[in-house]
N, C-alpha and C positions, 0 to 999 in steps of 0.2 A: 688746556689751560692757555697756548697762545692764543687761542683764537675767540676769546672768553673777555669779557671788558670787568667779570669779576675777579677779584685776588683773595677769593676762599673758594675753598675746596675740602674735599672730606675723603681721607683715603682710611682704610678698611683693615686692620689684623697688619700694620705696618707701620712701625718698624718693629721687627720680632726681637731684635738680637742689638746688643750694644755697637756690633761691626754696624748694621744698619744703619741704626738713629745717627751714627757720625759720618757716617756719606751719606747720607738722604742731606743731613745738615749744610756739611760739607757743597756740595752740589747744589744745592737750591739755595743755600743762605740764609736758610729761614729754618725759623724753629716754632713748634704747631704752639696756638694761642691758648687750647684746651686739650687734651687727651682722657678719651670714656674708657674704663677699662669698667666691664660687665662681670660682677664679680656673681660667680655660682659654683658652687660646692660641689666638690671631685667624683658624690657619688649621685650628684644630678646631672652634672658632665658624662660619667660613665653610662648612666640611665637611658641618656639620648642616645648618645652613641650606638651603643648598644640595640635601640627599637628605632633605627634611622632607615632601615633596609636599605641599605645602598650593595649589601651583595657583598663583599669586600672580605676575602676569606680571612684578613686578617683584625675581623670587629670583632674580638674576645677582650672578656675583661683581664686579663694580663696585657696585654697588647695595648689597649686603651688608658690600662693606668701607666706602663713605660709611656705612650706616647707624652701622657699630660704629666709628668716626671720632668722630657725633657722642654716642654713647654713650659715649666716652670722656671726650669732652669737658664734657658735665655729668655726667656721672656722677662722675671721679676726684677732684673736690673734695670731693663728699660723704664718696667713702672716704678723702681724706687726711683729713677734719675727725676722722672716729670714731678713723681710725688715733692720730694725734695725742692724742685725748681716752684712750685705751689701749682702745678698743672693741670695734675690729676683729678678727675672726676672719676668717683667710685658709682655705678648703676645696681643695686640688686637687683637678680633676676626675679624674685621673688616678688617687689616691689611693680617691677613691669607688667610680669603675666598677671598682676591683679590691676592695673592700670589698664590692662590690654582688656580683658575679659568682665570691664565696666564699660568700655566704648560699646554705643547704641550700633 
């Protein structure tokens, strides 16, 4: 970013947790102009997860629905905060893979 003559930037699954968003804030002074939150349903979450083969002895669907449990769990403050501040951009995935699998 110092070395950059732009002042946007795009960072990625960040900030997860309310502790975040207020030192990211904090720290940088800045607070993001838009936030995308890719909305897709627990059991197309678990679906991927699941056929991702990454090997991971712990990709079981118990395991996957704790994970996205506590993903919800810090994570939906964050998106109510941006929602509330009028921030939020909701994406269905749904929406995409058929915008994606139209491209020539």
């Amino acid at each position: 970013m110092e070395s950059s003559d732009s002042n946007k930037f795009l960072i990625d699954g960040f900030p997860r947790t309310e502790e975040n968003r207020i030192a990211f804030e904090k720290f940088t002074g800045l607070e993001p102009n838009v936030v995308l939150f890719f909305d897709c349903p627990e059991e197309e979450m678990v679906k991927r997860v699941l056929n991702r083969n990454e090997g991971r002895v712990d990709d079981n669907i118990d395991t996957v629905k704790k994970r996205l449990k506590v993903f919800e769990i810090l994570n939906l403050p964050v998106i109510d905060y941006y929602s509330k501040r009028g921030k939020l951009h909701k994406a269905s995935i749904w929406k995409l893979n058929y915008l994606i699998t139209q491209c020539p």
